[in-house]
C-alpha positions in Angstrom: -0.1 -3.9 3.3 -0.8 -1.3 0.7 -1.1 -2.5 -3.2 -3.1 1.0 -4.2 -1.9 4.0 -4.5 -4.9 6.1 -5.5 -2.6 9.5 -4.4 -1.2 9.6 -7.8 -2.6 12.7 -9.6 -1.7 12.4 -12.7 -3.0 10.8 -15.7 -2.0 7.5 -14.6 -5.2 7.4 -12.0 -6.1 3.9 -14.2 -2.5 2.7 -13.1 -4.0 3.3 -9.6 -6.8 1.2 -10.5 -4.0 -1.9 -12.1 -2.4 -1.3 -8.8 -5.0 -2.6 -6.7 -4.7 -6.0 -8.0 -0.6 -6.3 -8.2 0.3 -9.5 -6.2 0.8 -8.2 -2.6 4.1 -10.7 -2.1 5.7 -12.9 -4.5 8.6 -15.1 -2.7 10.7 -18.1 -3.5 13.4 -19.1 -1.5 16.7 -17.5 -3.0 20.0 -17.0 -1.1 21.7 -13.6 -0.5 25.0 -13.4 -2.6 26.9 -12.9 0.6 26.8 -15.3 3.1 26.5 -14.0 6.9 29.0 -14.3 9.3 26.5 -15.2 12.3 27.5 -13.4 15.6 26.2 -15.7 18.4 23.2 -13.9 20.0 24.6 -12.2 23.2 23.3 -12.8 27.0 21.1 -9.5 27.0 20.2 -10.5 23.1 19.1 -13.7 24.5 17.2 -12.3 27.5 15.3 -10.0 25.1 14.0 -11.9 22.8 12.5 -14.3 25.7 10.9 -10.9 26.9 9.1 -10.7 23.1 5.8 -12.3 24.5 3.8 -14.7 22.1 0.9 -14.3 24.1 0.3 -10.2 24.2 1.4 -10.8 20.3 -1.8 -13.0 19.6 -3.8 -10.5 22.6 -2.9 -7.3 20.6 -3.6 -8.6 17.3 -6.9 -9.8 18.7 -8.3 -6.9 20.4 -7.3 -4.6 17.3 -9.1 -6.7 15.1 -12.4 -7.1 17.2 -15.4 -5.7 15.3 -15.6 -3.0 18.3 -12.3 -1.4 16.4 -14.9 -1.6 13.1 -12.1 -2.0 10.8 -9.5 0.6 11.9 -10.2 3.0 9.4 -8.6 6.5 9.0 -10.1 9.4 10.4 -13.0 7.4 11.9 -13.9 6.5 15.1 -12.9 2.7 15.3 -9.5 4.2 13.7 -9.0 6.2 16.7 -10.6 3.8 19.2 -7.2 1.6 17.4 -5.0 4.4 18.4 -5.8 4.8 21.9 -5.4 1.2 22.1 -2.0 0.7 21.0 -1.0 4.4 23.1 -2.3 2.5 26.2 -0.5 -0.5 26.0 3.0 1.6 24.7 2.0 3.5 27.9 2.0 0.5 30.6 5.0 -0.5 28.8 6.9 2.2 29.9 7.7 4.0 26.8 7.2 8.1 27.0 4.8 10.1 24.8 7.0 11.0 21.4 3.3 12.8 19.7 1.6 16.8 20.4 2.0 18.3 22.8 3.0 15.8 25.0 0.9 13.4 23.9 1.3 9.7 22.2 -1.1 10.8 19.3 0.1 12.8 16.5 -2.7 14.7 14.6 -2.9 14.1 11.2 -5.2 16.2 8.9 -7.3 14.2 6.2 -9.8 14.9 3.1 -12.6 12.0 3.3 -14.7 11.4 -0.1 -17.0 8.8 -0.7 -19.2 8.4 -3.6 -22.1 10.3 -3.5 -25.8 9.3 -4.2 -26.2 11.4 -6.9 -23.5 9.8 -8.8 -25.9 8.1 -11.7 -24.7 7.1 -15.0 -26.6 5.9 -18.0 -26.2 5.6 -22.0 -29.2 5.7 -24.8 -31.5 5.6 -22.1 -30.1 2.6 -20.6 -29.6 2.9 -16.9 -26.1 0.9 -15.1 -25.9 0.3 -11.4 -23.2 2.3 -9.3 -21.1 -0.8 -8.0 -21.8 -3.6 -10.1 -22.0 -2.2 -13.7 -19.2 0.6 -13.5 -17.0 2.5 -10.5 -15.9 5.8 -10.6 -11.9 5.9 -11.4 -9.7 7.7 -9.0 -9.6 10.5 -7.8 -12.9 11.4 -6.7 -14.0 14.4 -7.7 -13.9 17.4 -6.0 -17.4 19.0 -7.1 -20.1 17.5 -8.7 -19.7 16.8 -12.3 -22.6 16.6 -14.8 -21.7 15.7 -18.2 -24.8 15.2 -21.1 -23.1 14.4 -24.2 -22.9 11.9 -27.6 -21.0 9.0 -27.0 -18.3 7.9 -29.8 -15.9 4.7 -29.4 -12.2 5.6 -29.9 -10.9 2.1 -29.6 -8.2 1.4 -27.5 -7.4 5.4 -27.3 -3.9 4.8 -29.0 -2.1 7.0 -31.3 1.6 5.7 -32.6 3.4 6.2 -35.6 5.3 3.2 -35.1 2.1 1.2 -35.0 0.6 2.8 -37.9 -2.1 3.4 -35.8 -4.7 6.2 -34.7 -7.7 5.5 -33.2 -9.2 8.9 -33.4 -8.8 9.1 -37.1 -11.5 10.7 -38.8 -13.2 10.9 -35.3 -14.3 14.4 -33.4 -14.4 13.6 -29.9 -14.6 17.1 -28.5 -17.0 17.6 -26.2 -18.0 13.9 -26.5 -18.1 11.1 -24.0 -15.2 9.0 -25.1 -15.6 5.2 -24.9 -12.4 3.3 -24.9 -11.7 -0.6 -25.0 -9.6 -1.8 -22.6 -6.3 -4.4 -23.3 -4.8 -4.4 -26.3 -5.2 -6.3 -30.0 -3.4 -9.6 -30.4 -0.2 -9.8 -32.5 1.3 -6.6 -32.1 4.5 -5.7 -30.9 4.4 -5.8 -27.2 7.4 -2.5 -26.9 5.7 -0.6 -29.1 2.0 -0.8 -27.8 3.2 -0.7 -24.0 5.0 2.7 -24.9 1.3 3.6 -26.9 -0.9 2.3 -24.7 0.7 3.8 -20.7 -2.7 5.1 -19.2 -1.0 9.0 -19.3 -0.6 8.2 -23.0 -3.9 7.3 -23.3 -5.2 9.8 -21.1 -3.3 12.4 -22.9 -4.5 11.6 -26.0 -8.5 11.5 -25.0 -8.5 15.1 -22.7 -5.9 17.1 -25.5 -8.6 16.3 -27.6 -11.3 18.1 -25.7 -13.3 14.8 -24.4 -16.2 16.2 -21.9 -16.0 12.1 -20.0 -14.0 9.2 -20.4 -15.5 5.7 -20.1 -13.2 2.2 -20.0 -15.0 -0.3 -21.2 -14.5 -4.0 -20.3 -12.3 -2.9 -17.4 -10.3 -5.7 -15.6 -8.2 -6.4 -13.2 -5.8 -9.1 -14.9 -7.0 -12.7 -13.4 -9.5 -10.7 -10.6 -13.2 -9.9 -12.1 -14.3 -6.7 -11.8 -16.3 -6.7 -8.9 -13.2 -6.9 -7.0 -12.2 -4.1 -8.8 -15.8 -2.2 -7.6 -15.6 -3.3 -4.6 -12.3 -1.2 -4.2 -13.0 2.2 -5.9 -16.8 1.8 -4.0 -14.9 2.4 -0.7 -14.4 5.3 0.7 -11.2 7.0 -0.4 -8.6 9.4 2.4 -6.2 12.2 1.2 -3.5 14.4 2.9 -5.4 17.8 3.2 -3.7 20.5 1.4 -2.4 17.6 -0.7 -1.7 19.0 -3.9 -4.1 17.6 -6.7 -3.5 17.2 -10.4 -1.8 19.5 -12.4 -4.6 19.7 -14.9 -8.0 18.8 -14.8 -9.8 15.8 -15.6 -12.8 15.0 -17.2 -14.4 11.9 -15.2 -13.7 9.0 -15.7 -16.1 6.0 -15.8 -15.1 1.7 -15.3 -17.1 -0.7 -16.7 -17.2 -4.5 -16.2 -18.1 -6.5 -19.2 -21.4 -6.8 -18.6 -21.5 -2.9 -18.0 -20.1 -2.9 -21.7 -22.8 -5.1 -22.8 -25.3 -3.1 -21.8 -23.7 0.0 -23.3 -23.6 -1.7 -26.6 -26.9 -2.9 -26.6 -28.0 0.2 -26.0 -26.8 1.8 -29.4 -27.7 -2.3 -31.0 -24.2 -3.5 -31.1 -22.6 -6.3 -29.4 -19.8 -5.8 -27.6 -17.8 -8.9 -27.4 -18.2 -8.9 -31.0 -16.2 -5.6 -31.3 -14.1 -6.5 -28.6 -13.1 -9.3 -30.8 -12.8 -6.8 -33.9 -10.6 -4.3 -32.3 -8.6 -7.9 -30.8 -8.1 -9.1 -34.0 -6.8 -5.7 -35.2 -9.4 -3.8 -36.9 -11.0 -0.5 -36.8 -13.7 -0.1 -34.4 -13.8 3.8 -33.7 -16.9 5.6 -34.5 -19.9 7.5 -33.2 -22.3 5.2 -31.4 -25.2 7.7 -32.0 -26.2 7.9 -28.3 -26.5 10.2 -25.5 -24.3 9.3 -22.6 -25.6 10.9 -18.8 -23.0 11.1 -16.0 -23.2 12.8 -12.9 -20.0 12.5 -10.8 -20.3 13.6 -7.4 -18.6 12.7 -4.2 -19.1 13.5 -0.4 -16.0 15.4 1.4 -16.0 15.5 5.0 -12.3 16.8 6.8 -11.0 14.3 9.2 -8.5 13.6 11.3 -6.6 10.6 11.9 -3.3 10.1 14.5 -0.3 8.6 14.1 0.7 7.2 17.6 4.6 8.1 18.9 6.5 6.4 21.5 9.7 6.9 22.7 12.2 4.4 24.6 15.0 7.2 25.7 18.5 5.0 25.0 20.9 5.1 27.9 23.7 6.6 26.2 23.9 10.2 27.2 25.3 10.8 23.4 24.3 7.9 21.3 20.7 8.6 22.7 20.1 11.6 20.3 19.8 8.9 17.8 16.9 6.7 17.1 15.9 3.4 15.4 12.4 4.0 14.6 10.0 0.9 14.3 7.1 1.1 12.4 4.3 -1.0 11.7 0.6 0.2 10.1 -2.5 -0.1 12.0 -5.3 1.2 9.5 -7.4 -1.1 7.8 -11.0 -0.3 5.7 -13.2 0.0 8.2 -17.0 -0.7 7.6 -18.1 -2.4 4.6 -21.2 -1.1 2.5 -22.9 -4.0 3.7 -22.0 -4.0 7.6 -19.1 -5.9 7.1 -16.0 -5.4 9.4 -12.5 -4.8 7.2 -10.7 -6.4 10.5 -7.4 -6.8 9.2 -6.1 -9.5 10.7 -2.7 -10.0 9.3 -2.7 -7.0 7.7 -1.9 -5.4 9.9 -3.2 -5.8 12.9 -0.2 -8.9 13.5 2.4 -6.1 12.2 1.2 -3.7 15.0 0.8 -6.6 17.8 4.7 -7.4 17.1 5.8 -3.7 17.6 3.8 -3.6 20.6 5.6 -6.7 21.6 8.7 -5.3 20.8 8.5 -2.2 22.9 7.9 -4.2 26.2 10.7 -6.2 25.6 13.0 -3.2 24.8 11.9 -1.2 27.9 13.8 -3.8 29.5 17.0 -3.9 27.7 18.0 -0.5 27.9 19.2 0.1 24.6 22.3 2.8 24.1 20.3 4.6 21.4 16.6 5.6 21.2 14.1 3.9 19.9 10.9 5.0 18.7 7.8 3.0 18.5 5.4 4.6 15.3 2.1 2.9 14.5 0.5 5.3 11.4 -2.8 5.7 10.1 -3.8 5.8 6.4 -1.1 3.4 5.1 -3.8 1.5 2.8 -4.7 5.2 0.9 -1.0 5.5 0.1 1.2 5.0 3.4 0.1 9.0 4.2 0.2 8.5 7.9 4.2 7.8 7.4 4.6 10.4 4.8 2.9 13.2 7.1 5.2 12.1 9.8 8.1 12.4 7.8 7.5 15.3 6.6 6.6 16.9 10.0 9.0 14.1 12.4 8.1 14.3 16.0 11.7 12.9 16.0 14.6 14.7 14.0 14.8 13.1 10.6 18.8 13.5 10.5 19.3 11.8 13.7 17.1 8.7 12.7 19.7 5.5 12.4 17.6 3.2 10.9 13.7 2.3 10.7 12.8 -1.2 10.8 9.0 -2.3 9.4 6.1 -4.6 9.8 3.5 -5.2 6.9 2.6 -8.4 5.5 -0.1 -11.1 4.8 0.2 -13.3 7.7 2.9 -15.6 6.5 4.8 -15.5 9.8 1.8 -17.3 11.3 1.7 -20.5 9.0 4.0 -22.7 11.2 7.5 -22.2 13.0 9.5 -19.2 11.2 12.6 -20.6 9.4 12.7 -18.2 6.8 12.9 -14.4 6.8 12.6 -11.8 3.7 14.1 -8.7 4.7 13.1 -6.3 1.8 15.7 -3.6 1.1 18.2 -5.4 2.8 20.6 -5.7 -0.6 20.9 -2.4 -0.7 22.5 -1.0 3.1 24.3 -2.4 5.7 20.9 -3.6 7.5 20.8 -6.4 4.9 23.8 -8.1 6.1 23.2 -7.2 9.7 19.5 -9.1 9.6 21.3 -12.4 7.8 23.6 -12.9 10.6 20.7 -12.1 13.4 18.9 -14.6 11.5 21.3 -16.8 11.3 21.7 -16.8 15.2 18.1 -18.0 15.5 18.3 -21.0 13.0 16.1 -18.9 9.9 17.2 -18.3 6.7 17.4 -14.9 4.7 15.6 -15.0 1.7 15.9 -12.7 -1.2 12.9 -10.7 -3.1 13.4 -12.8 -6.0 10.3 -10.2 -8.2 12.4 -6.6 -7.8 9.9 -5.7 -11.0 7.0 -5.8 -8.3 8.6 -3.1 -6.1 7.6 -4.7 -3.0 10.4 -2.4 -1.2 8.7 0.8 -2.3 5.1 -0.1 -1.2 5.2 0.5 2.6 5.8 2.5 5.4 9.8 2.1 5.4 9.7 4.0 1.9 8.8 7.1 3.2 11.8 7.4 5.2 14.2 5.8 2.4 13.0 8.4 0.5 14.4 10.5 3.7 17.6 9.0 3.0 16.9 6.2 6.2 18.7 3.5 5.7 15.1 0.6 5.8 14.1 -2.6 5.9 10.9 -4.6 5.7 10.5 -7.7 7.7 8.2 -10.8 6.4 8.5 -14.3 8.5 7.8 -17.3 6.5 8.0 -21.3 7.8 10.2 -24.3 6.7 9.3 -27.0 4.9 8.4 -27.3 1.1 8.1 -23.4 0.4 5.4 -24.1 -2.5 3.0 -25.6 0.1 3.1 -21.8 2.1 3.5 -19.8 -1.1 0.1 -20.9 -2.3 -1.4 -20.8 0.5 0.0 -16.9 0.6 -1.7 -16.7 -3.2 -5.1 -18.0 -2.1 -4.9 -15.7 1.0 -4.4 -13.1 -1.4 -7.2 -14.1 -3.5 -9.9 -14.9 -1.0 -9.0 -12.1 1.8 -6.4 -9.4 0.9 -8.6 -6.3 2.2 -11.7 -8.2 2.8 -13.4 -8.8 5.7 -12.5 -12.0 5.7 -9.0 -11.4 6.7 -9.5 -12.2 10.5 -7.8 -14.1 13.1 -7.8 -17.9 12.4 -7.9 -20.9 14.9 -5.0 -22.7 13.4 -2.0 -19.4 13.5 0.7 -20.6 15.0 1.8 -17.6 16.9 5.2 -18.8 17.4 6.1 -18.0 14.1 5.4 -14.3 14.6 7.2 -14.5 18.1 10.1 -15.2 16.0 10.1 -12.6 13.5 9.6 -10.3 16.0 12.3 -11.4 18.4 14.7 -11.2 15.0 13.5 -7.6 14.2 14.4 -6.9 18.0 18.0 -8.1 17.9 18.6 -6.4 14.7 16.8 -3.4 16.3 19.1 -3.7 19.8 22.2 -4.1 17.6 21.9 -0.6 15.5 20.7 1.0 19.0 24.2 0.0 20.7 26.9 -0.1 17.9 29.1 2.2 17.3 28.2 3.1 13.9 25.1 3.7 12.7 23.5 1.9 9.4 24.8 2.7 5.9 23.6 2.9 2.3 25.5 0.7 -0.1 28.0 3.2 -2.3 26.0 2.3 -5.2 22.2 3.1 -3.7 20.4 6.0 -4.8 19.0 6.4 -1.5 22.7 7.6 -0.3 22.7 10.3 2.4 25.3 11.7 4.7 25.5 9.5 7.6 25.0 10.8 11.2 28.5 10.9 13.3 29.0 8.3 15.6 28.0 10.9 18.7 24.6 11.5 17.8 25.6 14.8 15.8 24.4 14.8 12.0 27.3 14.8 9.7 27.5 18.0 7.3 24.9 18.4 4.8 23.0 15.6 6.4 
């Protein structure tokens, strides 16, 4: 599950940076405002989810996390070794190639940049390690830049009448590298400096002002240190090619962890906690620092290509089968660490991708009235671009796509028997009341996304076809008992091994749990392949589109 979304290009590329370190999944149990009227599960329902296998579940997440897939990552080879592996298996399932040409695999064309050699950076002489003193902020840059320059503090980089404040008062910054502080003095009004102090704001304020380089000093990550935060930007970043870039150029921009900052200020014989603490307590700390600061910025780009792999399930209804209910699941990870390493990726995603997997072979055998479409996408964790690039070039007719149903998550399905199920997105369509009552039938509970300021629902796969106008939902399995006891384990997972190489299969998953998610998402999945109607927005969603007719036929303006 993606928490970065290092495609912006904008100013806000530090909000990229924040981004990485935004809780992957808050949850506590909260009912839906409208209880579900549970429809018994049906005799074919039934038969179905028996087909959803537990055992090719914990096989397929297995294999795809095995060090020979060497961490799955876009546009790589263990990537594509990943994709052949899930094309097979949809292959001896039955399903028929939905890619090129005829093909399972759907090309998609990527930009690869990793950071460069030649990137050095050093202040007054002084010398900081790539990695472990200061990162590179995103984007990459596309050509080498060399900046030589005098260094001058600008504070916090904030300039509001409200605040009575400007930090570049009295201070000439053009052509200067630009040293800002980050977080924020204490006692001031919270509004008014988060309207100051937005990164484009900031950003704004520093290039307008003709700065050659930019360098954040004392950069963190909220509660995670910052070599977390370098061991993110270290890694080797993927783009859409022909993605557009920013609308205007950047100077680059430069991270430093606190002891990076120390190092700077010694250099120019200040301390920097103590004018941390200054600028903190409210005063002025802008000025020259009456050193040279040398950057070179430099990336490597290599073109790759990744594929999205397409399969189809044709439904049986010679009309209703120009529809489809599109399943979707992520099976990129990071691929090779810079120390061997293996980003395997356990439960995220390989587990989402084993239960789609699971799911097809089941619904081969249930002969669904409507289509269904089996899509697992490359280069979800660099901003879900395998999903947007199918999308925008669908191997299946956007218009004619009921309803797309997706797995990304931590691993919480594999604590212990599923009881409970978050369905995010479900409050705002038809699919929402349609998963409670499926739910329902198997003895779990719906429970709400009780954090909407997170925007869980907009960081995953499903987006990209909400943003399509597809009526979505996200599935996440979670067990009974007391809910604290699996919510902290879910934080410490997401402290310890959220895109490490530690995420791996475990001994103690109890693989049940994600037989049962999956076996829900299959009813629900079954159900809007054979009704008569297809899914619907909620008259108040934003996401409203024409609905396709009932006969497979897009309605007008659709």
């Amino acid at each position: 599950m993606t928490r970065i979304r290092p495609t912006a290009r904008s100013f806000a590329v530090l909000t990229a940076a924040f981004a990485l370190f935004a809780p992957a999944l808050s949850v506590r149990s909260q009912s839906t405002s409208a209880p579900a009227v549970a429809m018994a599960l049906s005799r074919e329902e039934k038969s179905a989810a028996k087909d959803v296998d537990e055992r090719d579940i914990r096989e397929f997440t297995i294999e795809l996390a095995a060090p020979a897939m060497e961490g799955r990552a876009t546009g790589a080879p263990g990537g594509e070794r990943a994709a052949a592996a899930i094309a097979a298996h949809l292959a001896k399932a039955g399903l028929k190639p939905g890619g090129d040409n005829g093909t399972f695999m759907q090309l998609v064309p990527f930009v690869a940049r990793t950071v460069s050699p030649e990137t050095t950076f050093e202040v007054g002489g002084t010398k900081l390690a790539f990695g472990k003193d200061y990162v590179l902020a995103p984007p990459l840059p596309a050509e080498v830049k060399r900046v030589e320059a005098e260094a001058v503090l600008a504070g916090y980089g904030v300039v509001s009448e409200e605040l009575k404040r400007d930090d570049f008062a009295g201070l000439d910054v053009k052509g200067k590298v630009v040293l800002l502080i980050a977080g924020r003095p204490a006692g001031v009004d919270e509004k008014a400096w988060a309207k100051a102090s937005g990164q484009m704001s900031v950003m704004t304020n520093v290039v307008s002002r003709g700065a050659a380089g930019i360098v954040v000093v004392g950069f963190s990550g909220g509660s995670r240190p910052f070599a977390s935060i370098a061991d993110y930007l270290s890694r080797r970043s993927v783009a859409l090619a022909g993605a557009q870039g920013m609308s205007l150029p950047l100077p680059p921009i430069v991270l430093t962890g606190t002891e990076g900052a120390r190092s700077i200020f010694a250099a120019a014989g200040m301390n920097f906690d103590e004018v941390s603490a200054k600028a903190s307590a409210g005063e002025a700390v802008s000025k020259a620092l009456g050193l040279t600061a040398k950057l070179v910025a430099a990336a490597d780009r290599k073109e790759v290509k990744g594929s999205n792999v397409v399969a189809v399930l044709p439904g049986s209804d010679p009309v209703l089968a120009k529809q489809a209910v599109v399943i979707t699941a992520h099976y990129d990870a990071y691929g090779m660490s810079v120390g061997g390493g293996v980003y395997a990726g356990a439960a995220d995603n390989a587990l989402g991708v084993a239960q789609l997997m699971a799911i097809a072979k089941a619904a081969s055998r249930a002969r669904p009235k409507r289509t269904m479409v089996f899509l697992a996408v490359c280069g979800e964790e660099h901003g879900l671009l395998g999903a947007k690039y199918w999308t925008e070039h669908p191997t299946w007719p956007i218009a004619d796509i009921a309803a797309n149903l997706n797995f990304d998550g931590i691993g919480t399905e594999i604590y212990g028997p599923v009881e409970r199920i978050v369905g995010f997105g479900g409050e705002f369509s038809s699919l929402g009341p349609q998963l409670e009552a499926v739910a329902t039938a198997f003895g779990a509970r719906v429970i709400a996304d009780p954090m909407p300021e997170e925007k869980a629902f907009l960081r995953s796969d499903h987006y990209e076809f909400v943003k399509k106008g597809v009526p979505a939902l996200m599935l996440l399995g979670a067990p009974g008992g007391d809910e604290q006891q699996w919510i902290a384990r879910a934080k410490k997972w997401l402290e310890t091994d959220y895109h490490q190489v530690t995420d791996v299969v475990r001994d103690d998953w109890n693989w049940r749990g994600a037989k049962t998610t999956a076996s829900i998402a299959l009813v629900v999945a079954l159900r809007v392949a054979n009704a008569a109607d297809v899914p619907v927005w909620n008259a108040d969603s934003k996401w409203q589109r024409a609905a396709p007719t009932s006969d497979g036929r897009p309605a007008p303006g659709a």
